[in-house]
N, C-alpha and C positions, 0 to 999 in steps of 0.2 A: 636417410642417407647414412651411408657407413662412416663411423668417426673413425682419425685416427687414432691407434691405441696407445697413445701416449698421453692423446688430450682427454681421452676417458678417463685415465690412473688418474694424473695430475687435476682434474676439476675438484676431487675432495681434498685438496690443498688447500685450495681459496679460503674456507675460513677462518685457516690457521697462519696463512701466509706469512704474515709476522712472526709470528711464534718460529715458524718455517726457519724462514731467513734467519731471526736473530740464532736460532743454535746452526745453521751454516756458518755465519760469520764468525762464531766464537771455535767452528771444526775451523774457519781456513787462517783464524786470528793464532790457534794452538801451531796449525803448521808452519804460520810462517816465524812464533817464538822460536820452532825447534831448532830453526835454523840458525840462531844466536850460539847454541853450543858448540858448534866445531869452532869456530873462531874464538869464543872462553877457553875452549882446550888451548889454542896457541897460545892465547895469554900467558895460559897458567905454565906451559912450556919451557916458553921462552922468554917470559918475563920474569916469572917467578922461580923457576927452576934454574933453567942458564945461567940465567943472569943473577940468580940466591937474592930476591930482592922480595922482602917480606911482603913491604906494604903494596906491591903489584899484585903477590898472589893471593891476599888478603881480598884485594879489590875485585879481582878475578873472582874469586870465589864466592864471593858476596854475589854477583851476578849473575854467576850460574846457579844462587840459592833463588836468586831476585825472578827468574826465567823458571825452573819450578814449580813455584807459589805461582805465577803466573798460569800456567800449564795446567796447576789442579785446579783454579778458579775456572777457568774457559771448558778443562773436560766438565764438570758440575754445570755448569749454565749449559754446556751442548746437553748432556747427558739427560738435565730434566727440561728442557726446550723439549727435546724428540719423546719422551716418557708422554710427557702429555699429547706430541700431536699425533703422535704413531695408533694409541689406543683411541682417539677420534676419530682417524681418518679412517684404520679400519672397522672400528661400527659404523660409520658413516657411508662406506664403500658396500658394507653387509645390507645395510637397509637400502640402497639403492638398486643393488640387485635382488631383493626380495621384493621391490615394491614393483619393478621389473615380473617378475616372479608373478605376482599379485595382477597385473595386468593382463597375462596372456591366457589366452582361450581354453578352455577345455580341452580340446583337440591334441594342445600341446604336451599336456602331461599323460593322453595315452601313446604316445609316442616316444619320450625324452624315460631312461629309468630313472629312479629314484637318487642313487648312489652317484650317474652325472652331476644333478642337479644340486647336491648336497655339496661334491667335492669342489664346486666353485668357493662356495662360501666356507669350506674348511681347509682346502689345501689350495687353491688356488688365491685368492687374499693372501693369507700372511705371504708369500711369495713375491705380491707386487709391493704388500706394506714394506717390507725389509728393504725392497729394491729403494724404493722413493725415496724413503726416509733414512738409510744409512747408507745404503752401496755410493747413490748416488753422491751421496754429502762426500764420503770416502774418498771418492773416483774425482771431484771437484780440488778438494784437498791437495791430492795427491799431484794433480795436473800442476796445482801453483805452487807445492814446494818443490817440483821439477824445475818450474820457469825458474820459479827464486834462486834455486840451488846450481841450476844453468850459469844464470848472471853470476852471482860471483865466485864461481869456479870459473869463470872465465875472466875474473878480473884478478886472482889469483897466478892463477897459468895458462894465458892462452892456448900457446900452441900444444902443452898435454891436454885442455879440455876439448879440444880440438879432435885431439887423436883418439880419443873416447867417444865423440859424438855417435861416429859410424855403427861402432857396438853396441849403442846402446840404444838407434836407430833400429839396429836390424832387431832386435830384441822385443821394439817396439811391435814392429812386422810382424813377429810371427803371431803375435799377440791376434792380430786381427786375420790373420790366415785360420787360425782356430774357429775365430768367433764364430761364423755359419755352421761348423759340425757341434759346436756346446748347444748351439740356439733349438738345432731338430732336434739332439739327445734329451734336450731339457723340455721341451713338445709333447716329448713319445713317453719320456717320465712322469707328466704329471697325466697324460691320458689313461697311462694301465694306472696308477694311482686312483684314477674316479674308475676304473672298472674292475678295481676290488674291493674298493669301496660299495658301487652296487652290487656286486656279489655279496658282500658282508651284510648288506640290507637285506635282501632277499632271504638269505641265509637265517636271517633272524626273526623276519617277521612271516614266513614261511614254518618254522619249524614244526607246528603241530605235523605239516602234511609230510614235511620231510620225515619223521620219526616214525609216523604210521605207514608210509610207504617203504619201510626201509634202506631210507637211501641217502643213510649218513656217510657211509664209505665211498657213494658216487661222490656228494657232495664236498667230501673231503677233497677227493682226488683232483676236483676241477676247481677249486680253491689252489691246492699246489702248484698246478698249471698257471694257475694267473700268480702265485706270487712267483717261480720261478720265470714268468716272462719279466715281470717287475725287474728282478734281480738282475734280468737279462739285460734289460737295457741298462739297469744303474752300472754294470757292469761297462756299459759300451762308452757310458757319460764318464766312469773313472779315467777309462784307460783314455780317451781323448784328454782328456783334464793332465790327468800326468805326464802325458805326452807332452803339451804344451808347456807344462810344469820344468820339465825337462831340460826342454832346449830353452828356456829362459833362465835356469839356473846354469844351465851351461855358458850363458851370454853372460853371465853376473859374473863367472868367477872369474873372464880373459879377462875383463878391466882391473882387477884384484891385481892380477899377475903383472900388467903392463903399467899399472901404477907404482909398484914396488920396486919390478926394476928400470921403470923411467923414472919415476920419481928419489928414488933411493942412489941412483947414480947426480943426480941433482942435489942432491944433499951432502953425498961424498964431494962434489967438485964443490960446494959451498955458493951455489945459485939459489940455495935456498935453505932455510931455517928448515930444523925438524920440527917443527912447532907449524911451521905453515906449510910441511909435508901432511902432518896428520888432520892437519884442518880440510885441508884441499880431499884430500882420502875420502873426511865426512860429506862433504858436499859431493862426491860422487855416490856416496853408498845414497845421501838421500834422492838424487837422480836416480839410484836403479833399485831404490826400494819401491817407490811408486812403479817402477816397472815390474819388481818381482810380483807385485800386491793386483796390477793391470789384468793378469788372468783370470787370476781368479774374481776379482769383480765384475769383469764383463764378461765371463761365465752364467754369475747370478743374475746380470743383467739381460743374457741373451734366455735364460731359463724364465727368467719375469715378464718377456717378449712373450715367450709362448703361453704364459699362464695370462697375461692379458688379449691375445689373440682369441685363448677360448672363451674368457670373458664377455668380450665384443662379440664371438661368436651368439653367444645368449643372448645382448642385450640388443641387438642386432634383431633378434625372433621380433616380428610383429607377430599381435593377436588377431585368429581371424574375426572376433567381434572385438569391436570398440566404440567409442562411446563419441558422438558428432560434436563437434564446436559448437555449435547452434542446442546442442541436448537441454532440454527444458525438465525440472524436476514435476514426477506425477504430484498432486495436490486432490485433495477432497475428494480422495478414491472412493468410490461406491462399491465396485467389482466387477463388473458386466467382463466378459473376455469375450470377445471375438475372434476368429480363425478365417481368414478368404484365401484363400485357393492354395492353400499352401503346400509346398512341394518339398523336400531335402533329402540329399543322398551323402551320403559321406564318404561316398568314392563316386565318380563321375559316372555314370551308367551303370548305378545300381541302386534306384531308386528307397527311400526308405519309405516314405509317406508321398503319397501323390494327392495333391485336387484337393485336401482337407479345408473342409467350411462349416461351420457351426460356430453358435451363440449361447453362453451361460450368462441368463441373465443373473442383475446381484440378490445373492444371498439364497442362492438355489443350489443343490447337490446334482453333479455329473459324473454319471461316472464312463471307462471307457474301458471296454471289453476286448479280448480277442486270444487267439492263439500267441504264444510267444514267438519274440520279432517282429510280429506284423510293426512295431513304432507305436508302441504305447508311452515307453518310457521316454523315446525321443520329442514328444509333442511335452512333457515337462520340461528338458531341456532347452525346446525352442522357447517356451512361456519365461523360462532364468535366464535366456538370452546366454546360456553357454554356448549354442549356436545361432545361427541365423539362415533361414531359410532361404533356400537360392530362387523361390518361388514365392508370392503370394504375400500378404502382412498380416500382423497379430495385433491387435487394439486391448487398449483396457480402456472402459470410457469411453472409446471411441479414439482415443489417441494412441499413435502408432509407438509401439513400444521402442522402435528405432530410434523415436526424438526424442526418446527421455532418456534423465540420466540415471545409469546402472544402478549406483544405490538407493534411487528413490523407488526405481521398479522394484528392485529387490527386498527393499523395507519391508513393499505392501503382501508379503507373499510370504510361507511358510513351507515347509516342505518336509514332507516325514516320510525317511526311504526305509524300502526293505533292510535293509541292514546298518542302522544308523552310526556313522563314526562317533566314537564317545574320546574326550582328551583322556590323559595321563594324568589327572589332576581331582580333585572330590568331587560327590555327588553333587554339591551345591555348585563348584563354577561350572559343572556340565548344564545345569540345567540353568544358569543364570549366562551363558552363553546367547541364549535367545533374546535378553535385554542385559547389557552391561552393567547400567545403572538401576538395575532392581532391587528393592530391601532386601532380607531374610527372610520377612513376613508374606511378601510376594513370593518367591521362593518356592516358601511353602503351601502355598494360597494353591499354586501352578500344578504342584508335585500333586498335593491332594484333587484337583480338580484331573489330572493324568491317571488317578488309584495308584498313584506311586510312594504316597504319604507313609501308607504300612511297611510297606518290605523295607522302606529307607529306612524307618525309627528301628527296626530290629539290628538293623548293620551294627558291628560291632561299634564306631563313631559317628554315626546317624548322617546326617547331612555333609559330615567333614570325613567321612571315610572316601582315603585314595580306590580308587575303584580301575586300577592299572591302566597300562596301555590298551587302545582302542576298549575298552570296558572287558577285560578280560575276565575278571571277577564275577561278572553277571553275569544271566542265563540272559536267553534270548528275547522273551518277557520282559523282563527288566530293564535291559537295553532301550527297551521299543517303550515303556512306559517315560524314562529320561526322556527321550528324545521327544515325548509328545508335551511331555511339561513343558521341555524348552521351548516350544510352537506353541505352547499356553501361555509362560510368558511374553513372547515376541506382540500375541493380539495381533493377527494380521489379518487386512480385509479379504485377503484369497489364501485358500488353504489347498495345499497339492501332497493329494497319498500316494505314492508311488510305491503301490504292491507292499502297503506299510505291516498286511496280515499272515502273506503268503506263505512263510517259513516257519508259521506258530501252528501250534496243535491246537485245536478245535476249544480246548477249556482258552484254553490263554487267548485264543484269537477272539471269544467272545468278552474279557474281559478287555483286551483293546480295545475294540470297539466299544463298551460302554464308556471307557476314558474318551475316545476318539468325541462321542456324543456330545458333552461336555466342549469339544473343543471346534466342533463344526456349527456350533450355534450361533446364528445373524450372519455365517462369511459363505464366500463362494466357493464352493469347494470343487475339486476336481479329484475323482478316482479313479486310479488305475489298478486294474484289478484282474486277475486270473481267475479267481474262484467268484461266481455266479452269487455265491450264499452271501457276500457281503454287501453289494450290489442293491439288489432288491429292491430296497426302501429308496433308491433315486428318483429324484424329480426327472430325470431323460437318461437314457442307454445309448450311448453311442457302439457300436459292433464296427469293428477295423478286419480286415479281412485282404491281406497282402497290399499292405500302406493303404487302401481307402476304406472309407466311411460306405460300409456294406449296407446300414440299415441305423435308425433312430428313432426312440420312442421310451414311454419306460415297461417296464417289465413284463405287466400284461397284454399292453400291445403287441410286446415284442414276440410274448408264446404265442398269439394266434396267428402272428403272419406266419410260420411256420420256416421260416428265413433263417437263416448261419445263428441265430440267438437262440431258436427252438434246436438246434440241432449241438451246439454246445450246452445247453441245458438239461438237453437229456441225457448227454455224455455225461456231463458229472453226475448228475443222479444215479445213473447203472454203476458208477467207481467205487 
């Protein structure tokens, strides 16, 4: 059910709530001190000054030192009240939407780019932390030394605070005649804000293709494009903004004028002290400084509106797999995988795999053959449960992979893809990645069981050499050796190669595979594979042949039947 997005912001509140509160209190305890000083000014006025009476303005003075001290104690307790909850609530808000993040399907992130999904948690947060944590406090404030400063400007001079109300009324108005056009400018600003943001993404992690294709001058140009749209709209959020700015300043300065000369004819006929002319003065400037301060708050306010709308919009995404109430974690996995009838398309009548049924019993090799696209790679996916088949169930055990819970399926499994992601971070947490808690000595136990042991010890800092973003540093080998150590460390009972040789020249691919040897020892393994030559040595051959299971058997059987296996087989041979 969609929350409203207010009760979204405000839930990482809660654990701070005291903290919360006590530095509001100390923001509405500072506004309602300041309102001591127009009346110290009369004191000092007309007691002290008029009237040349020492020990009046001595006393005066004393309390406007008294209110002060007062003032910097309460900003300091607001100040480090918000310091502490402000930097909580947004890690706090960042982890919720990452954990968010962390939940949703596969499906989602070939859809969503990169640069949306980042600007939530970079430009979107500090937006709503600023709003909660100060606007609001501000906007609160502001409201009660209006009331405050209402009352006794009105206990003061009625009938001038009277003749003021209306101005500063309609002042109030326009305030909220704005608010709807700040709310979409501030919408449409943080949306081209995430989409140059994913341009910048792109832009970066693209660049080898973009340099080789020569097409830094395109890329320039459609970067301008988006920041001039950027520009554009901040341009459209100014001129509303000052607009508004405008005609509020223009509301502020008729009470100036009708104060002076109502007020100042009141002082000439002697109905009132100049002392409690300039008191009354301040009690209106603090009435229409909350108003001047109105826009521009519930500007930021109506801008934090939109940056929490698109918030809810994400957190709103359901995954299309998730994990049952009832989910039971897998326990004293053996390996066995079973497949009955299973069907999936990933657009509605276009089938990917139809009818798929087979059994790898535990600790046996499978591998699965075919042309690309027939769903090779998709029947890995269905076994990670990144998808779920709209047909048919997957057993390990015998138990339906539906009822268990995702991390216990996933524990028992391994996965070493063609093109393995490597972090930003050394050789050692890449491959200790696959168990968290593994020594150094494991480690390296993993690396050497991968033949990764060598090439790591030459690196200029062995196991702690940074080895860049996505393994930048490394050949393609190298890469594929990491990533198989880390599935050495992990020891898992099913092992899934998903085309783990296909991109390596023929030396390197054979030294994979004697790491690989090493790591398919006692588990179930599953291969998926394009080239025939890696193949071979499986215990069964599955052949996929436009999403179905065209034929099964291993190798030999498979060349005499003379079937879709004999006839890719001899294709690679003549290549």
């Amino acid at each position: 059910m969609k929350q409203h997005r207010l009760l979204w912001a405000f839930k990482f509140l809660l654990p701070y709530k005291y903290l919360y509160l006590f530095g509001i209190l100390c923001s509405l305890a500072m506004g309602a001190a300041q309102l001591i000083i127009p009346w110290v000014r009369k004191l000092i006025i007309d007691d002290g000054l008029i009237q040349q009476n020492n020990e009046a303005l001595i006393t005066a003075i004393l309390i406007f030192g008294g209110v002060v001290v007062l003032s910097i104690v309460l900003t300091w307790g607001m100040n480090l009240a918000f310091a502490f909850v402000t930097g909580r609530y947004a890690a706090d808000m960042r982890t919720g939407i990452f954990k968010h993040l962390r939940s949703l399907s596969v499906s989602y992130f070939h859809g969503e780019r990169t640069g949306q999904i980042i600007s939530k948690l970079t430009d979107d947060v500090p937006v709503v932390k600023d709003t909660v944590t100060a606007t609001l406090t501000q906007l609160a404030t502001q409201i009660l030394s209006l009331t405050l400063a209402f009352i006794v400007a009105l206990r003061i001079e009625p009938k001038l605070t009277l003749i003021m109300l209306p101005v500063i009324c309609a002042a109030g108005l326009q305030t909220l005649i704005f608010a709807p056009f700040n709310r979409r400018v501030g919408r449409a600003r943080q949306d081209y804000a995430a989409d140059v943001l994913s341009e910048l993404h792109e832009g970066i992690t693209g660049s080898k293709e973009i340099l080789a294709f020569g097409r830094s001058n395109w890329q320039l140009a459609q970067f301008r494009e988006l920041f001039l749209r950027l520009v554009g709209v901040e341009r459209r959020q100014a001129v509303v903004q000052s607009a508004s700015f405008s005609v509020t300043y223009l509301f502020m300065w008729i009470p100036s004028l009708l104060l002076f000369l109502l007020g100042g004819r009141l002082v000439v006929q002697g109905e009132m002290t100049v002392g409690t002319l300039f008191a009354f003065i301040g009690y209106v400037e603090a009435m229409a400084s909350p108003i001047r301060s109105f826009q521009g708050n519930i500007g930021r306010i109506q801008t934090a509106m939109g940056a929490v709308d698109r918030i809810n919009e994400f957190m709103n995404v359901q995954p299309q797999v998730s994990e049952l109430p009832t989910a039971k974690p897998l326990q004293n996995v053996e390996g066995t995988l079973t497949m009955e009838n299973v069907s999936f398309a990933y657009e509605p009548e276009k089938p990917v795999v139809q009818n798929i049924t087979f059994t790898i019993p535990a600790r046996q090799k499978v591998a699965i053959v075919g042309a690309s696209g027939v769903g090779k790679s998709t029947l890995v996916d269905l076994l990670l449960r990144f998808y779920d088949p709209q047909q048919g169930k997957i057993y390990v055990d015998g138990f339906d992979i539906r009822e268990a819970t995702l991390d216990s399926l996933r524990s028992q499994i391994a996965v070493v893809f063609q093109d393995p992601f490597l972090f930003a971070g050394t050789v050692r947490d890449n491959i200790r990645f696959g168990r968290l808690d593994a020594s150094d000595e494991e480690v390296v136990a993993a690396a050497k069981a991968a033949n990764a042991d060598q090439f790591i010890s030459q690196l200029q800092q062995g196991y702690d050499t940074p080895i860049g973003e996505q393994g930048v540093t490394l050949s393609g080998g190298e890469k594929q050796r990491i990533a198989i150590a880390r599935a050495v460390l992990k020891n898992p009972k099913i092992l899934l190669l998903d085309e783990a040789t296909s991109a390596l020249d023929n030396r390197t691919e054979r030294e994979i595979w004697e790491a690989l040897a090493h790591l398919m020892e006692g588990k179930t393994v599953l291969i998926i594979a394009h080239r025939l030559s890696t193949v071979t040595q499986a215990d069964q051959i599955i052949v996929l042949v436009d999403g179905k299971i065209a034929e099964i058997g291993n190798h030999e059987e498979l060349r005499r039947s003379e079937g879709p296996y004999t006839d890719i087989f001899a294709m690679q041979r003549t290549s």
